[in-house]
N, C-alpha and C positions, 0 to 999 in steps of 0.2 A: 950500913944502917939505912942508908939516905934509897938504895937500890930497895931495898926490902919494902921500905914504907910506900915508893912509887909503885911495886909490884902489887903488895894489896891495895893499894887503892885505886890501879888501875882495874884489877878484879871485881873490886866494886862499883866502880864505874859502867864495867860491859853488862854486869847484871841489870844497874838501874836501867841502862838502854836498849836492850833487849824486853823488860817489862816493857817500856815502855814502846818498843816497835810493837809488842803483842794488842797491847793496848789501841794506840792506833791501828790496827789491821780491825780488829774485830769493830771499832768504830766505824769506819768504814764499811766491813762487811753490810751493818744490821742500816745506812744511810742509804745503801745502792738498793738494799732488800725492801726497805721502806717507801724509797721512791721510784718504785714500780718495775724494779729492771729485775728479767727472767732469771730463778734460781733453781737448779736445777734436785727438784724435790722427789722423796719415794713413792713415784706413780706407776711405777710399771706394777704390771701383771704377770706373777709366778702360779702354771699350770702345772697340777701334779695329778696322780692317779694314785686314789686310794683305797681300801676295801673292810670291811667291817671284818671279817673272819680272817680269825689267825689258824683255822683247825680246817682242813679241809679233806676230801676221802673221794674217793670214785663216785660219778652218779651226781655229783656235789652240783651246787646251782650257786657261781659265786657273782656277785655282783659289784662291778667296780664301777669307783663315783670318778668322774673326769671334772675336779674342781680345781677353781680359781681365788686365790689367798683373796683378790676383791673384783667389784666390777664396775671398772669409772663411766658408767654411762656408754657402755660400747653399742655403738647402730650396726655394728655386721666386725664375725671372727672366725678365722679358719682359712685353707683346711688346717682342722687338727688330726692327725695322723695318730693314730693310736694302733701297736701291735700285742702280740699277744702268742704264747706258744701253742700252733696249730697242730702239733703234734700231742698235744697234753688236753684240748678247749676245744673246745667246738662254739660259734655262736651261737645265742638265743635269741636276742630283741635287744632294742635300744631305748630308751626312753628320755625327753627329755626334761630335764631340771624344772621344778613347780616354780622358780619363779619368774624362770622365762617363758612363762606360756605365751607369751605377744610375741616371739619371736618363732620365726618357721623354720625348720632343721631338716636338712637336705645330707644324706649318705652314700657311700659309693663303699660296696664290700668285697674284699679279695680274703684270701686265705691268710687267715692269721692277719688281717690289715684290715682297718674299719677308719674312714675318711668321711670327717663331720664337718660341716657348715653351717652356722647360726646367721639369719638376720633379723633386726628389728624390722615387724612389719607395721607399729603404730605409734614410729617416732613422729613429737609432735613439732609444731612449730612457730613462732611467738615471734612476732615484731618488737626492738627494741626501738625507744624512746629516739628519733631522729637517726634511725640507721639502719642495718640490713635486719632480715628475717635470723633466727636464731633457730637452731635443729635443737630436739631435747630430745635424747634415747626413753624409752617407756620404763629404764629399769636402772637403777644406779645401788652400789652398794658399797662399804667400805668393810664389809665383812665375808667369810668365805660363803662363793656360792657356785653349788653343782651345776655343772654345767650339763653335762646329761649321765645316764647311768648306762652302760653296757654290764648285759648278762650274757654270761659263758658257763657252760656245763663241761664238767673234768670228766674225761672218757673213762669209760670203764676200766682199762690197761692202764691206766697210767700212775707212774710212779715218780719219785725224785721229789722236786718242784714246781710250780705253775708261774710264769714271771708276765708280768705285764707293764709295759714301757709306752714311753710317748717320742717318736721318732719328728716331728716338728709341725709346729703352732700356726703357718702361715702371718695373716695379719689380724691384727686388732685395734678395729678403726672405731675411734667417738667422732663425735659432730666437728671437735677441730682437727684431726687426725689422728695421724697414727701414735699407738704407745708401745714402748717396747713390752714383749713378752719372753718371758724367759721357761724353758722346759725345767719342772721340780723334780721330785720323787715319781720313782716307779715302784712295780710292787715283786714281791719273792714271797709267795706261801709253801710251804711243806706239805706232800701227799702222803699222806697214814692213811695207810690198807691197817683198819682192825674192826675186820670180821662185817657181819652187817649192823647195817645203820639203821638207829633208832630215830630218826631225825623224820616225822611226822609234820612240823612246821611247811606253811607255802610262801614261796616268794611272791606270788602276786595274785589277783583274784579283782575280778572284773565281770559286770553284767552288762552283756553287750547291748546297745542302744539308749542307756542310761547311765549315770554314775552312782555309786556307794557314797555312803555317810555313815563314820567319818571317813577321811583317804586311809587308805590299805597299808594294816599294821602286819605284821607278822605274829604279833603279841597283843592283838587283838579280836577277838572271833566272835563280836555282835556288829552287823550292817544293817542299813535300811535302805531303800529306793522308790522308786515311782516310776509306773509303766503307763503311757494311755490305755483307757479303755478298751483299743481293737486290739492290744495284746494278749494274747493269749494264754504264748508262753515264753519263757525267757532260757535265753542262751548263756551259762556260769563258763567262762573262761578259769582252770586253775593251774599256777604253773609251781610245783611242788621243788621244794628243797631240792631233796633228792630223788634221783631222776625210777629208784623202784618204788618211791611209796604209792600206795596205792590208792584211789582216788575215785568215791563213791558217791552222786549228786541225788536227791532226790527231794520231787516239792518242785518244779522247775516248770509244770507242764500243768495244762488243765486249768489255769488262773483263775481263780475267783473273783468277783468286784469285790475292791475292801481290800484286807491284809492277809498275805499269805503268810506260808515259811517255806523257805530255800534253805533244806538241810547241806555241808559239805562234808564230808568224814573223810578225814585221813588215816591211812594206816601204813608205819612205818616199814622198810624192809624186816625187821626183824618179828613183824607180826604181834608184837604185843605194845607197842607204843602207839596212842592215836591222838588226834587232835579234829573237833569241830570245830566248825565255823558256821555259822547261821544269820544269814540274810532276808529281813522282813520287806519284802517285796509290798507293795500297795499297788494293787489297779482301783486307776482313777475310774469311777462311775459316772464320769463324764466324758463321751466324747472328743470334747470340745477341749481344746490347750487351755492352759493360765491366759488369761488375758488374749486372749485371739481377735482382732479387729480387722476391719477391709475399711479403704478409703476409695472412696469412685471420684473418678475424673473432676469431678467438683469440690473436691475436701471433704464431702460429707462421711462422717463415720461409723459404721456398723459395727455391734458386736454379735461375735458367734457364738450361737446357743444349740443346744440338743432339741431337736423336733420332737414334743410329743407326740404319745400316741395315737392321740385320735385325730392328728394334723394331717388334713387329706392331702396327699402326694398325688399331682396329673395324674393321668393313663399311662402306663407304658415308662416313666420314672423309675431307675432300680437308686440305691444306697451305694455309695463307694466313698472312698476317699480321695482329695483332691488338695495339693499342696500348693495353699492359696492366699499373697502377702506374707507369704516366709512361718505359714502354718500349716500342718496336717489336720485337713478338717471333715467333717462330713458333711457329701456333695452329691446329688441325686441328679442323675444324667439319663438323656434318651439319644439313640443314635437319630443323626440327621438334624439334632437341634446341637449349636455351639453353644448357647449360654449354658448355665450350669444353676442347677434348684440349689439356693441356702436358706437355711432360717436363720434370721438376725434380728436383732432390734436395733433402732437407729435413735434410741432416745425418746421419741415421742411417741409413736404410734404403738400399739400393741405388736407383739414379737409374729412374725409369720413369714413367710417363704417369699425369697426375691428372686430375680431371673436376676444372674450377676453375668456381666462378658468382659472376657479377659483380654480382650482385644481393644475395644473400647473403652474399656475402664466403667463401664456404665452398670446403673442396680437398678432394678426395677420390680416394684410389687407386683405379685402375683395374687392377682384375685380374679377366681374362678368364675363370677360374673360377665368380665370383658375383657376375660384375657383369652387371643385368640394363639395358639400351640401350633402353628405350620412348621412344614421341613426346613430347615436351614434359619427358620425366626419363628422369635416372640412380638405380637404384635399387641397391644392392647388399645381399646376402643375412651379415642378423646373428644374433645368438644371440638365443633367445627369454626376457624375464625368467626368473628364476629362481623370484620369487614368481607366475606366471602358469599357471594350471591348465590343462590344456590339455584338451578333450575328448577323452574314452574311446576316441571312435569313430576319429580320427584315430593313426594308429601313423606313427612316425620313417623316412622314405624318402630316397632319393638318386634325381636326374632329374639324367643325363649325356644332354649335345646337344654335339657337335664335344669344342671346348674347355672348353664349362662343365660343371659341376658342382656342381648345386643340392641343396643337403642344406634340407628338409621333410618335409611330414606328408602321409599319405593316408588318406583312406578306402574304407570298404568300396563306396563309387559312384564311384572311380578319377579323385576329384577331391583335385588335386595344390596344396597349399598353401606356401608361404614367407612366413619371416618379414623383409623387406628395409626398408630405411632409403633415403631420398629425400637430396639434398645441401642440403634444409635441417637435415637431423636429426630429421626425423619417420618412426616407423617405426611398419610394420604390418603386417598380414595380408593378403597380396594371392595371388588364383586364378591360378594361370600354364598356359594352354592348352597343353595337348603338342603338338595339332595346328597349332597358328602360329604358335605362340612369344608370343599376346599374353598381356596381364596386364590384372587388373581387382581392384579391394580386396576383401574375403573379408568377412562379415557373416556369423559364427556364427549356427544356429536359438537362437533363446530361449528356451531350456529350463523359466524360471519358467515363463510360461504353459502349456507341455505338463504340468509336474506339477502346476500348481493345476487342470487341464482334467482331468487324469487322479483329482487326487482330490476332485474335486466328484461325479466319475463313479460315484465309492467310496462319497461320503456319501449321495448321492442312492438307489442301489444299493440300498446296506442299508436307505435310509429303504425305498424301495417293500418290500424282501421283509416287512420288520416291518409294513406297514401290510398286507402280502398274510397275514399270518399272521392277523393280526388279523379281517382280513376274514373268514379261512376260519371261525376259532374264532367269533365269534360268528353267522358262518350255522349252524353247527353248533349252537350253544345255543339259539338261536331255533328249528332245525327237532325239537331234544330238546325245548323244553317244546310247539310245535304237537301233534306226534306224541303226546306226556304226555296234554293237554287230549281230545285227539279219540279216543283208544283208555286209558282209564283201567284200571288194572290190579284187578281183582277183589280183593273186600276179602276176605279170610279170617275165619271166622267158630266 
């Protein structure tokens, strides 16, 4: 009896102490987690490949998504090695995941192997309160996100299955290092050969040197865009489901200012399934970009406008285009002249044509009055200092040719001078030929030397007459005492 009673209530016993080791453990646990010491939480990142189509057939355009379950802030991933049965696939393009557009992805393709690299290119950077700088990745998520897409097209022959697998992840580094990554799912689709395919849908669709709006559905077939003005025509990239449907573009060419249509017609292998797609193209009626501005060497800022028509263009100035402050703009150029004609407004003055240099940084009104057009410069006609003397011989003149109208100086040898400024801001005295309009810089005589020549001429001058006085008077004293000596004057007696 007495055994019995000590048996369960030793029983009882191990229980309460065991609750209560559980007890303190987990007290403990949630004190250590509390007070700041590292627990080792679910951060890693699980890469898998997945793909939208369960049904797929020869000709087929299938597209696998290479996602990640999340993305803790990673500044640079990879390589990811991704294979794929090259006997069944062939590649098509890669593209990468929308929401890492800030990140630059770099590839390297073998047969059946396709080798991706992502890096953050505008992770930022933050000083914390009394301590180092802090790196912040441009993209963080704690939800699944693609990582890029690979499209492969199922060969005509082929049969069985299509499999695509992820052979290893390299690494996956955030701002404090590394986290582990672990390889997910791969993929197994089934090849059904039945007969030809109706499948008229496109995988992708793209107008080259522009984007669509909204992004590219498959199950959507209204777009819109915008081309500049010197557009013409537009180049429709389309990459069809399947690799026989047939693919018919028209509206692409010929552009009109305003809104076109960019028809697309599909038409399936089997000939009677189709699908459009129609893209409202806009050429902009203006030249000139969204918001297109220049800043010259001084901060001041320009905006770029379309020259009307009756805005007189120099002589010998054609139209082109010129990609200028990170805009395509229109720019009227003459060989042998480096600046470059724009029309802009600077805010205050009325809009009209600047000579801009791209070397200099420098803008300069052009106005047909005094602006002088030589080879290799623009010079235009400024005021002469106010402390600058001007010689005597030169008198204040006006030189009218068509439209200009040169105010300088002339002399009495019908030589025509101005005082002009270059578009670095160097200014000077330049000869301007009446007869051909050329120019050459002016080099005043140096007057120093003509008055030191003039008055050495003075000193020299007066030395000889004083040395010729001298001369005479003592010939004359010498010939008074000869004459003295030789005819003596009779003494008086």
């Amino acid at each position: 009896m007495m055994k019995r009673f000590i048996r369960e209530n030793a029983k009882s016993v191990a229980k309460t102490l065991s609750a209560f080791a559980a007890c303190a453990f987990a007290l403990i646990f949630c004190l250590t987690y509390l007070n700041g010491v590292p627990v080792n939480a679910e951060s890693d990142v699980v890469v898998s490949a997945i793909t939208r189509r369960t049904d797929i057939g020869p000709g087929d355009l299938m597209m696998i998504d290479i996602v990640a379950n999340n993305f803790p802030g990673l500044i640079e991933f990879g390589p990811i090695e991704v294979g794929f049965d090259s006997d069944k696939a062939e590649y098509v393009s890669i593209e990468q995941g929308k929401d890492l557009s800030n990140y630059v992805f770099s590839e390297i393709r073998n047969e059946g192997i396709l080798t991706v690299t992502g890096m953050d290119q505008i992770m930022s950077i933050s000083a914390e309160e009394g301590g180092d700088d802090t790196v912040n990745a441009s993209f963080k998520s704690d939800e699944q996100v693609i990582l890029f897409t690979i499209a492969i097209r199922i060969l005509p022959e082929s049969t069985g299955e299509i499999n695509c697998w992820i052979n290893s992840l390299g690494d996956f580094v955030t701002p404090t290092g590394n986290v582990t990554a672990d390889i997910g799912s791969g993929i197994t689709v089934p090849i059904r050969r039945a007969g030809l395919s109706s499948d008229a849908t496109i995988a992708s669709l793209k107008v080259r040197g522009t984007s669509i709006t909204p992004d590219f559905n498959p199950n959507i077939t209204e777009y819109s865009c915008s081309v500049e003005r010197s557009v013409t025509e537009v180049q429709v990239n389309v990459t069809t489901t399947n690799l026989w449907a047939a693919v018919v573009i028209e509206g692409s060419q010929s552009l009109n200012l305003g809104e076109n249509t960019v028809v697309v017609d599909i038409t399936a292998q089997d000939g009677s399934t189709h699908m459009r797609y129609t893209i409202h193209v806009t050429r902009k009626e203006s030249n000139v970009p969204d918001n297109a501005s220049l800043i010259d060497y001084a901060g001041n800022t320009y905006t770029f406008l379309d020259a009307p028509e009756e805005a007189g263009v120099p002589d010998g100035f054609t139209l082109t285009t010129k990609y200028i402050n990170g805009y395509s703009v229109p720019a009227y150029v003459k060989d042998g002249v480096s600046s470059v004609l724009l029309y802009l407004f600077d805010g205050e003055q009325t809009p009209g044509f600047y000579f801009y240099n791209s070397t200099a940084k420098t803008v300069q009104r052009y106005e047909p009055e005094s602006t002088i057009i030589a080879t290799s410069k623009v010079l235009k006609v400024t005021e002469v200092p106010a402390d600058y003397n001007m010689p005597s011989e030169f008198k204040p003149a006006v030189y009218t040719s068509g439209p200009m109208v040169l105010s300088g100086y002339l002399n009495d040898e019908g030589e025509f001078i101005c005082y002009l400024t270059d578009e670095n801001g160097n200014s000077d005295f330049y000869f301007y030929n009446q007869a051909d309009g050329s120019i050459s810089l002016y080099r005043f005589a140096d007057k120093k030397a003509e008055l030191l020549y003039s008055y050495l001429f003075d000193v020299f001058l007066v030395i000889a007459i004083i040395e010729a006085v001298i001369i005479t008077v003592t010939i004359y004293v010498l010939k008074s005492m000869v004459t003295s000596r030789t005819n003596p004057r009779p003494k008086r007696v």
